[in-house]
Phi, psi and omega in degrees: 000135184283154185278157171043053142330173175181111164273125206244122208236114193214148167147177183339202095309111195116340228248347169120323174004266211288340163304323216254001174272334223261305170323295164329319183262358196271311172319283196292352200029077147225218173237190199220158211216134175242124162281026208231133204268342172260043147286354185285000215247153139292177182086293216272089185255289213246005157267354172242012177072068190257346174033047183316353231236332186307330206280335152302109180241086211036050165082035191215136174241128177282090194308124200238141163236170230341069151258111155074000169276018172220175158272160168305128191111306214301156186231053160320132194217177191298359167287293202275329188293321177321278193327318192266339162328303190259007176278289156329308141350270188309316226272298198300332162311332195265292186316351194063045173265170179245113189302181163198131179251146177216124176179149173281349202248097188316318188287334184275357197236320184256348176307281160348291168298329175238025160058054174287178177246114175261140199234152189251127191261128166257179233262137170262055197293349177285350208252351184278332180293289212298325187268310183321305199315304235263153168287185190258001168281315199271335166284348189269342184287306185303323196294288176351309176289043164207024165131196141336104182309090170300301187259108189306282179350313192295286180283035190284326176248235031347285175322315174287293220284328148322297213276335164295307183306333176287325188292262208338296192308311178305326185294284201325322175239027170192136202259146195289139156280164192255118199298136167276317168351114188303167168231154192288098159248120207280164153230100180264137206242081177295103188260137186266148173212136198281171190265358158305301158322276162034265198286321167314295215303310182311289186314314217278328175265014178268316165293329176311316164315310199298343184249357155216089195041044175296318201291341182283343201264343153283314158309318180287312215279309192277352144253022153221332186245170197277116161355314181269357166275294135015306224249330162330283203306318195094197169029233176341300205249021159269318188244030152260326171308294194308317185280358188258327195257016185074032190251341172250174167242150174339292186296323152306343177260327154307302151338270186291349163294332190258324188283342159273337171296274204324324188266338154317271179287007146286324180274348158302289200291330132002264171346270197287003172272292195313326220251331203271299208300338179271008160108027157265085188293123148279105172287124175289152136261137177279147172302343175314310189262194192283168180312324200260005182275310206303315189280342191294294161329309183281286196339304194302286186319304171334318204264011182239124199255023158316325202284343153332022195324122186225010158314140177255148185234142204281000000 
């Protein structure tokens, strides 16, 4: 049997994940690893969906890590997500369980999985003075000049877009250790949901947040942590933010708030097209079917043990 196994439930927004990590884990008794880079803030509840309520199944709870373990403002990063990862990893292992990661956020999902090598970057203030002057065309033009815009999100902000150039210009002047980390052998699990549902699924439940308190839950969030750290995570709390500080009217914020989730979870599956062309195989599932066809279907991929992959990718 191969070592450090790792069952990986990857896909969209919407699309269905933590029921079918949760189904899973309850079959297998074991625990869930969440991959999602703000389910980690407190506070931050119902704009990153963390839907806490999924992990309970007729009165039996399913055990979850880094969920809700920084505060809100915290500039939590992909270094640090590494780190509690295999910390957490190790801890369920040692029970002699088969971990499961279930999350959308494809970097935080191959960091782990493809032994990236990380560096932990501190904060540059002298190269952050020098980058405020700028507008967010010339940071996103500067960032460029230091390779393949990978991740879109990163320029989303002035802030994200600082903060990449700083991680870039340090990686740029310090040479990378060769990662100590164990490597993995995964098994990734895709739940496919078409993009009609999707989109559906995306519109209904954004109003649905919106009428049970996302916006009050930003409002609270804007008396301890600062508007522009707010507006740092994106989406939910970048344009709920922006309409609380009188810069949208409701319905402009609502618009464009669904047309970026939409542009979101295009950009997931981007991500996981991009992970297949590089030797990752995913078995997709449809989200259609029922739970126990969906568990039926990983079980069968579990026992056969190829389907583990442990390769690392350039």
């Amino acid at each position: 049997m191969k070592k450090n196994k790792l069952v990986a439930i990857v896909g969209p927004t919407a699309s269905g994940k933590t029921k079918v990590a949760v189904d899973l884990a309850l079959k297998l008794e074991t625990e869930i690893i969440s991959g999602d880079s703000r389910q980690v803030y407190k506070g931050m509840d119902l704009g990153t969906g963390k839907d806490i309520d999924e992990y309970s199944v007729n009165g039996i709870k399913v055990p979850y890590h880094l969920i809700d373990i920084v505060p809100a403002g915290y500039k939590y990063n992909i270094h640090e997500f590494q780190e509690d990862f295999f910390s957490v990893y190790q801890t369920i292992l040692k029970k002699n369980k088969l971990p499961i990661l279930c999350g959308g956020s494809g970097l935080y999902v191959q960091s782990v999985t493809q032994n990236y090598s990380l560096l932990s970057v501190p904060p540059n203030k002298e190269l952050q003075k020098e980058l405020e002057e700028k507008d967010l065309k010339e940071l996103t033009n500067l960032l460029r000049k230091f390779g393949n815009l990978h991740n879109k999100s990163d320029v989303e902000t002035r802030r994200r877009a600082i903060r990449a150039i700083e991680i870039a210009d340090y990686y740029l002047k310090h040479e990378q250790e060769k990662s100590t980390l164990p490597k993995l052998s995964t098994l990734f699990v895709g739940i496919d949901i078409s993009r009609e549902l999707r989109r559906e699924k995306i519109s209904r439940r954004l109003t649905e947040r919106l009428n049970n308190g996302m916006l009050e839950e930003v409002e609270l969030l804007l008396e301890t942590v600062n508007a522009d750290d707010l507006i740092y995570y994106g989406l939910e709390y970048k344009y709920l933010t922006l309409y609380l500080l009188g810069k949208l009217s409701y319905t402009e914020m609502k618009n464009q708030l669904e047309i970026a989730i939409h542009q979101f979870a295009k950009r997931q599956m981007t991500w996981y097209r991009g992970m297949e062309r590089k030797g990752i195989k995913i078995h997709w599932i449809d989200s259609q079917l029922t739970s126990d066809k969906k568990n039926n279907i990983i079980l069968k991929l579990i026992s056969d043990e190829k389907n583990f992959i442990g390769h690392s990718l350039s």
